[in-house]
C-alpha positions as CSV (number, residue, x, y, z in Angstrom):
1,X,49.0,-36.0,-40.4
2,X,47.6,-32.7,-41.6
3,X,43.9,-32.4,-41.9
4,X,42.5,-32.6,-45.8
5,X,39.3,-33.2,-47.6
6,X,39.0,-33.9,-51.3
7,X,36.1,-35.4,-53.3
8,X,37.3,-38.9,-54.5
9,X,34.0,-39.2,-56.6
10,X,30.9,-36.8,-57.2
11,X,29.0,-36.3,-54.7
12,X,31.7,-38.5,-52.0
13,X,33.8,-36.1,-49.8
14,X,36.8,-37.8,-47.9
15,X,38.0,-36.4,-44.8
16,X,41.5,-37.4,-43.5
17,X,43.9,-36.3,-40.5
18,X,44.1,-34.3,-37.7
19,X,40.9,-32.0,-37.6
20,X,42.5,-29.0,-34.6
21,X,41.7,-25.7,-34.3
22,X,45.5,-24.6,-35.7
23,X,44.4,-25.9,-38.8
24,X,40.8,-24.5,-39.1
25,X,41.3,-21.7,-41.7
26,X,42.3,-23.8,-44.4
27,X,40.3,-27.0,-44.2
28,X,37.2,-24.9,-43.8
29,X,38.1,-23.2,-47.1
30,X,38.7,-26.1,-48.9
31,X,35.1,-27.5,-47.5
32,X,33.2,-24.4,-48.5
33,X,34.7,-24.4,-52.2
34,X,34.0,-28.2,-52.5
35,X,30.5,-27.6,-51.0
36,X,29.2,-25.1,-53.1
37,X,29.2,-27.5,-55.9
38,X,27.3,-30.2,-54.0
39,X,24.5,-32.0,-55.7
40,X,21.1,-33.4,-53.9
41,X,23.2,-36.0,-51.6
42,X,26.3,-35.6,-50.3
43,X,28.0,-38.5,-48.7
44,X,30.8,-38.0,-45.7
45,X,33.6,-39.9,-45.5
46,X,35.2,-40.1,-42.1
47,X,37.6,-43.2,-42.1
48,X,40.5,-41.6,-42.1
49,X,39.8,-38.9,-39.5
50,X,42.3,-39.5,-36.9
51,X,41.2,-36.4,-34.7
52,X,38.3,-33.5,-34.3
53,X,39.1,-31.4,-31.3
54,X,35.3,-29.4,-30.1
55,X,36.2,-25.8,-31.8
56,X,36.2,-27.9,-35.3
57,X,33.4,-30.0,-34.3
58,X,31.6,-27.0,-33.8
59,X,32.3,-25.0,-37.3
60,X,32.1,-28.3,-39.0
61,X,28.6,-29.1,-37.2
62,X,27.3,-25.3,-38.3
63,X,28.6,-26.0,-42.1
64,X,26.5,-29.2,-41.9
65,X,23.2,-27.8,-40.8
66,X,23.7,-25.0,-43.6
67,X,23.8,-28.1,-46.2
68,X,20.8,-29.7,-44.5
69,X,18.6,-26.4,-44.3
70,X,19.3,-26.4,-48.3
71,X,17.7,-29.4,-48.8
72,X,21.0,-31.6,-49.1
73,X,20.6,-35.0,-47.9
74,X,23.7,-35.7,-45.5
75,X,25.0,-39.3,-45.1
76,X,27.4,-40.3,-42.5
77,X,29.8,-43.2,-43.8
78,X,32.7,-44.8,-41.6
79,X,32.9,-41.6,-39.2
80,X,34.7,-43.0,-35.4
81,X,32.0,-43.4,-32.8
82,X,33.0,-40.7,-30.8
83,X,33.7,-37.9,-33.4
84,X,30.1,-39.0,-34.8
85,X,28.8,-38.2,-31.1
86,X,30.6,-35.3,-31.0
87,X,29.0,-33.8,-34.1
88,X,25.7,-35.0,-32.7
89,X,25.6,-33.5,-29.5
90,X,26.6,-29.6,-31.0
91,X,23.4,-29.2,-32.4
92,X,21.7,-26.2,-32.3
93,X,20.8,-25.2,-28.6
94,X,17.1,-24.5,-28.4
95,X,16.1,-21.2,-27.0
96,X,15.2,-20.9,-23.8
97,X,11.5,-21.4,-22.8
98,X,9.5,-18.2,-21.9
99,X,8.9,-18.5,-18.2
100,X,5.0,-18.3,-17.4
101,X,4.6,-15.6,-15.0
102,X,2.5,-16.5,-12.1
103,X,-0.3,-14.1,-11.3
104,X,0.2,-13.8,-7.4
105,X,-3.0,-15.1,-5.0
106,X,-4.5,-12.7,-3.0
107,X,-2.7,-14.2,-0.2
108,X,0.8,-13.4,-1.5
109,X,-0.7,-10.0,-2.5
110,X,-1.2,-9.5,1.1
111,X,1.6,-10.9,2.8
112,X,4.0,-8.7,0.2
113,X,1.9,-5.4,0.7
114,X,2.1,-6.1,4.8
115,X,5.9,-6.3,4.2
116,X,5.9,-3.7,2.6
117,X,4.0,-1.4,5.1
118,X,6.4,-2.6,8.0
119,X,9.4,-2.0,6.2
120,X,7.9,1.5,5.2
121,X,6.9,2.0,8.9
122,X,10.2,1.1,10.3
123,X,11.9,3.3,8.2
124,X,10.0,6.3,9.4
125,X,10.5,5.2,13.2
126,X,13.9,5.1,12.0
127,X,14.0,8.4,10.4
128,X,12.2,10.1,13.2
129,X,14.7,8.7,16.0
130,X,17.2,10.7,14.0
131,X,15.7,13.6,13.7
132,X,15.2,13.7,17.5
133,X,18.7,13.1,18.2
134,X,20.0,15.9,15.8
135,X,17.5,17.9,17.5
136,X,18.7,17.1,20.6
137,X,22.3,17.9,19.4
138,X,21.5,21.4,18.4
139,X,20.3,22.1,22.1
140,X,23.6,20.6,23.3
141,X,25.3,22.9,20.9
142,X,23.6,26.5,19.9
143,X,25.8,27.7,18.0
144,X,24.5,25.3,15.2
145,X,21.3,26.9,15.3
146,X,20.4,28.0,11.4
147,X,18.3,31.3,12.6
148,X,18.5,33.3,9.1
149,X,17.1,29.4,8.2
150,X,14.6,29.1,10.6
151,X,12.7,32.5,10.1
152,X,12.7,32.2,6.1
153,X,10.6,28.7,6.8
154,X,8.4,30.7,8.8
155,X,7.8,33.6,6.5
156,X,7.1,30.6,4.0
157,X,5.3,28.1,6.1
158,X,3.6,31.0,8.1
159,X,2.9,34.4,6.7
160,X,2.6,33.6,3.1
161,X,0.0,31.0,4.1
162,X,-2.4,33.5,6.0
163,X,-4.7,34.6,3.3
164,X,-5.3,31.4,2.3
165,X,-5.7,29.9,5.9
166,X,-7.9,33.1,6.4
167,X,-10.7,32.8,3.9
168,X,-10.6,29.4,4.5
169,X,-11.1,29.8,8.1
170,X,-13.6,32.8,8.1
171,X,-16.0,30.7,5.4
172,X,-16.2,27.8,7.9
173,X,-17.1,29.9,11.1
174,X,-20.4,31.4,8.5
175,X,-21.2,27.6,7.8
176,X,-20.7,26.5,11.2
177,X,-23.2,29.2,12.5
178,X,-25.7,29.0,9.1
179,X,-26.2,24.9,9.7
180,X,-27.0,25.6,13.0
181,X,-29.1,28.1,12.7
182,X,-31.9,26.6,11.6
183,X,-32.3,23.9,14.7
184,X,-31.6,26.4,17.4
185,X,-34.7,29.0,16.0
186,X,-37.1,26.2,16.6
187,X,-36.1,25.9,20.5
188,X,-35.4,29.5,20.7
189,X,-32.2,28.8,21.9
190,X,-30.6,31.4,19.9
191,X,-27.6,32.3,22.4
192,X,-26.2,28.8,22.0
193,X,-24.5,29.3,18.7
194,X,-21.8,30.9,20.4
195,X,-21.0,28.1,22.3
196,X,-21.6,25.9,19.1
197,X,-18.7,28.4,17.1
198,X,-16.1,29.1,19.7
199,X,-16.2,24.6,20.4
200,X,-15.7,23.5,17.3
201,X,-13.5,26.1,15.7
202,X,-11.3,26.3,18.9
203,X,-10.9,22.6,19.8
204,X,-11.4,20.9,16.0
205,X,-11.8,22.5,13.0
206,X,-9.1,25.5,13.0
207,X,-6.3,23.4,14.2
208,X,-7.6,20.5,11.7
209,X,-8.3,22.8,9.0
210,X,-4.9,24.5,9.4
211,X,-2.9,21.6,9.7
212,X,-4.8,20.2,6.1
213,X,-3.9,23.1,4.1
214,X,-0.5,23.6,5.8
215,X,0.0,19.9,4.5
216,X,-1.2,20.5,0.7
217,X,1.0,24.0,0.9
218,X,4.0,23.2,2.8
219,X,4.2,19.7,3.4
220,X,4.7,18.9,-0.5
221,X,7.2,21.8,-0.7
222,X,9.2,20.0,1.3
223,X,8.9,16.8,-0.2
224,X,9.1,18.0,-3.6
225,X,12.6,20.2,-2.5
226,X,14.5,17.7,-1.2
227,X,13.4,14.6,-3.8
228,X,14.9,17.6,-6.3
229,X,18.3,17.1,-4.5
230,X,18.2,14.2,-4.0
231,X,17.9,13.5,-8.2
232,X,20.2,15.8,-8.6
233,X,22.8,14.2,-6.1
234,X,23.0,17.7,-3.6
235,X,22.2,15.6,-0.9
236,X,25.2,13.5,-1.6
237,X,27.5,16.5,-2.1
238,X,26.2,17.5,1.6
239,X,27.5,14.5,2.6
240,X,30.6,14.2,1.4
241,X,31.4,17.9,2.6
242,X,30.2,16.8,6.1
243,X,27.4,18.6,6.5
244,X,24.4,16.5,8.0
245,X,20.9,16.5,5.5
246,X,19.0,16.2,8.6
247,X,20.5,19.5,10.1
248,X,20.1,21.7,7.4
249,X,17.1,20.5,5.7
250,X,14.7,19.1,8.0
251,X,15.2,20.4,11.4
252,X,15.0,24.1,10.2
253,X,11.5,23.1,8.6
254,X,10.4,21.8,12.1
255,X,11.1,24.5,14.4
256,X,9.7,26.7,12.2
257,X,6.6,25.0,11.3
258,X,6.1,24.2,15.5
259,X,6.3,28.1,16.0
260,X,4.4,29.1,12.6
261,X,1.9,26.5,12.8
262,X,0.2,27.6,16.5
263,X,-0.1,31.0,15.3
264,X,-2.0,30.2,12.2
265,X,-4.2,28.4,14.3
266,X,-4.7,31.2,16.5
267,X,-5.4,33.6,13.5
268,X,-7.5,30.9,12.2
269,X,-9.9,31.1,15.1
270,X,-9.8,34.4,15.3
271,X,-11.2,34.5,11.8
272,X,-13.4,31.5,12.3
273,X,-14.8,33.1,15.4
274,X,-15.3,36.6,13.6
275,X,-17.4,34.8,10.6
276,X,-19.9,32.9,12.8
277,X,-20.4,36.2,14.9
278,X,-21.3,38.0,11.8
279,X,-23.5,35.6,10.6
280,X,-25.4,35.1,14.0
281,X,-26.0,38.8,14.0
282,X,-27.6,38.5,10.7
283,X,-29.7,35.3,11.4
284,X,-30.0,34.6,15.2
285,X,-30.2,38.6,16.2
286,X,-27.4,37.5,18.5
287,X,-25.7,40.9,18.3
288,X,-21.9,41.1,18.4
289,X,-21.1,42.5,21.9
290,X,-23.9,39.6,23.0
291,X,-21.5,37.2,21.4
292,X,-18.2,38.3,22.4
293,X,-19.5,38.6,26.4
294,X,-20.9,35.5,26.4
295,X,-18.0,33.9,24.6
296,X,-15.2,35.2,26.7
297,X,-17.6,33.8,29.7
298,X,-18.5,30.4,28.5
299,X,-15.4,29.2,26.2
300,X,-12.9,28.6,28.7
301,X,-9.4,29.0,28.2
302,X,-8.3,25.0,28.5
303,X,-10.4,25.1,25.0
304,X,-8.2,27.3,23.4
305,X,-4.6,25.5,24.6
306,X,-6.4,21.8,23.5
307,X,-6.3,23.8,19.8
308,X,-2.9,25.0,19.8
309,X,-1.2,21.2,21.2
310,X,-2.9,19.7,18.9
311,X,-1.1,22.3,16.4
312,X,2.5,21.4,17.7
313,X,2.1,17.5,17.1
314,X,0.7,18.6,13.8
315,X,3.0,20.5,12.9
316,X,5.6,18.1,13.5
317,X,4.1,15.2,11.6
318,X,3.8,17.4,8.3
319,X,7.1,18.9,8.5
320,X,8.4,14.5,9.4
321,X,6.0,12.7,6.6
322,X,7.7,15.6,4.0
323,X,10.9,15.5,4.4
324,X,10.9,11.5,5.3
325,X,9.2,11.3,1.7
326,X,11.6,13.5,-0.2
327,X,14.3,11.7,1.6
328,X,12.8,8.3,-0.2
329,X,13.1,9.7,-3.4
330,X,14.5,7.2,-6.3
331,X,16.4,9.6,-8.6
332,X,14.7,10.5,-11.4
333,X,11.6,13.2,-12.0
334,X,8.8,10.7,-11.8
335,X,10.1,9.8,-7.9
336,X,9.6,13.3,-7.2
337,X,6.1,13.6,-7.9
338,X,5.2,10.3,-6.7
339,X,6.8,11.0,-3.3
340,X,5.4,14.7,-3.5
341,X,1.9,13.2,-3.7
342,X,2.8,10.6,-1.0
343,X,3.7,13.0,1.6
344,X,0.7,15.3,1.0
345,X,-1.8,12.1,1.3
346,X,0.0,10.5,4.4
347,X,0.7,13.5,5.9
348,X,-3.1,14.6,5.8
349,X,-4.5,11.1,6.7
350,X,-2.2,10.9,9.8
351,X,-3.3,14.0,10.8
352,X,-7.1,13.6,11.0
353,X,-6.1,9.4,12.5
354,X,-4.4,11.7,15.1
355,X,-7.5,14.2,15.8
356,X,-9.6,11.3,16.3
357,X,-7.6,9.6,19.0
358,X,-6.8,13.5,20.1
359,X,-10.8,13.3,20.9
360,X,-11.3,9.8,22.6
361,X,-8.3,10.8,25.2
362,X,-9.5,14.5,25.8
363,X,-13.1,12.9,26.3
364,X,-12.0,10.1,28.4
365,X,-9.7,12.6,30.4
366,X,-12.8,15.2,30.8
367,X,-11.2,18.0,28.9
């Protein structure tokens, strides 16, 4: 039996047949053009319904609660039990809770920034291992040595970064020598500021000094360079061509900042040297062939090498923490800059971590 509805009296709507989905479109019409003239209560007979599949339960269901939300009062006469469940249980669906977000303990802030730092750390180790192996490759193989590569990173790394590592340097010998000039004119021990310059710029501060600016200057660069390809998928492209990232962009960088970085060093302390002999002439009366006889006699030579290996493992730990930064990139602008500023501040932190132990094991070894 088709599905039908009619109004047998006002305000008394009689629903009759088989209520399917084939036969939506019509019934549906009829119920909106007898609904529109519906007065305050409506009453729904459902005797004769023989059959409601869920799609018609549905629409019908959503036509009701449009009635209701009018202010029609609905009644329910003679409907089977089980359509009348039916047309119960497709109410409205309640939307969904909004979860409470749980502010984390500081235990679970712990344990998740710990992860974190171990996960960050094995990456590196993982990174580094890599880079030694490609290393190791291009010694198996010189041929794939990028030497037009190499000496540009130099003149970059290196020459480009003496004025800078110059003033810097020369400024620190005059304050080295001017702070201790003071406490060696009250024991008249005048002759001792040489040994006081050629110590600490030789052994500490040129190769720390050096290796903290190289890191602001270089060590950024590099981060900053490859993050840039990595946004803009060149890293990728390197990839799929063959060509290893580690080979072209890092291990370029690291040869030439483990040759560049001992002779700025050197400069450095030759220009560190040179501004606490000037100022020691001017305050101390330590005249400067005084100061360069009694350097090149009390300064021994083990001082000067201590300087430049500490260079070389600086060096390498820039050029790593760079380009293991940029590497970690994210791929978009902001990435870049936070990784940039990442590199600069682990790089420079490791660094000075590493002078300290650099100290204990020289002292402990009588060096």
């Amino acid at each position: 039996m088709p599905a039908s509805i009619k109004q047998t009296t006002p305000g008394v709507l009689e629903f009759s047949g088989t209520w399917t989905v084939c036969q939506l479109g019509k019934v549906i019409r009829q119920m909106d053009a007898l609904l529109m003239r519906h007065p305050a209560v409506v009453e729904l007979d459902g005797q004769q319904i023989q059959k409601i599949d869920s799609i018609t339960a549905w629409v019908l269901q959503s036509r009701l609660k449009k009635m209701r939300d009018s202010g029609v009062q609905l009644k329910m006469n003679g409907w089977p039990a089980q359509y009348q469940q039916m047309l119960d249980g497709l109410g409205e669906i309640p939307p969904a809770a909004t979860p409470v977000k749980k502010t984390p303990g500081m235990l679970e802030k712990i344990g998740k920034a710990s992860v974190d730092v171990y996960k960050d750390n094995l990456a590196l180790l993982s990174f580094m291992g890599e880079t030694a192996l490609s290393l190791l490759g291009l010694f198996l193989h010189p041929r794939r040595w990028r030497g037009r590569t190499i000496l540009h990173n130099i003149q970059v790394a290196g020459f480009e970064a003496l004025p800078i590592v110059g003033v810097t340097s020369f400024l620190l010998g005059i304050v080295i020598a001017y702070q201790g000039a003071d406490q060696l004119k009250h024991y008249g021990a005048n002759i001792f500021v040489v040994e006081l310059v050629g110590y600490a710029m030789l052994r500490e501060f040129a190769p720390l000094i050096t290796a903290i600016i190289i890191a602001g200057r270089s060590g950024s660069a590099y981060a900053a360079q490859i993050g840039t390809m990595v946004v803009t998928e060149e890293i990728d492209a390197l990839q799929t061509i063959g060509i290893k990232p580690i080979e072209l962009l890092v291990l370029p960088k690291l040869v030439a900042l483990m040759l560049a970085l001992p002779l700025l060093t050197l400069f450095a302390d030759l220009v560190g040297v040179t501004g606490g002999m000037l100022m020691a002439s001017s305050q101390l009366d330590v005249g400067t062939h005084e100061f360069m006889t009694r350097f090149a006699t009390e300064i021994p030579l083990k001082t000067l090498l201590i300087g430049l290996g500490k260079s070389l493992v600086f060096a390498a730990v820039i050029v790593i923490i760079g380009c293991y930064q940029g590497f970690r990139t994210k791929g978009n602008a902001d990435s870049v800059g936070r990784q940039t500023t990442r590199s600069v501040v682990q790089a420079i932190f490791i660094v000075i971590v590493l002078d300290a132990v650099f100290s204990v094991i020289f002292n402990l070894m009588g060096l």
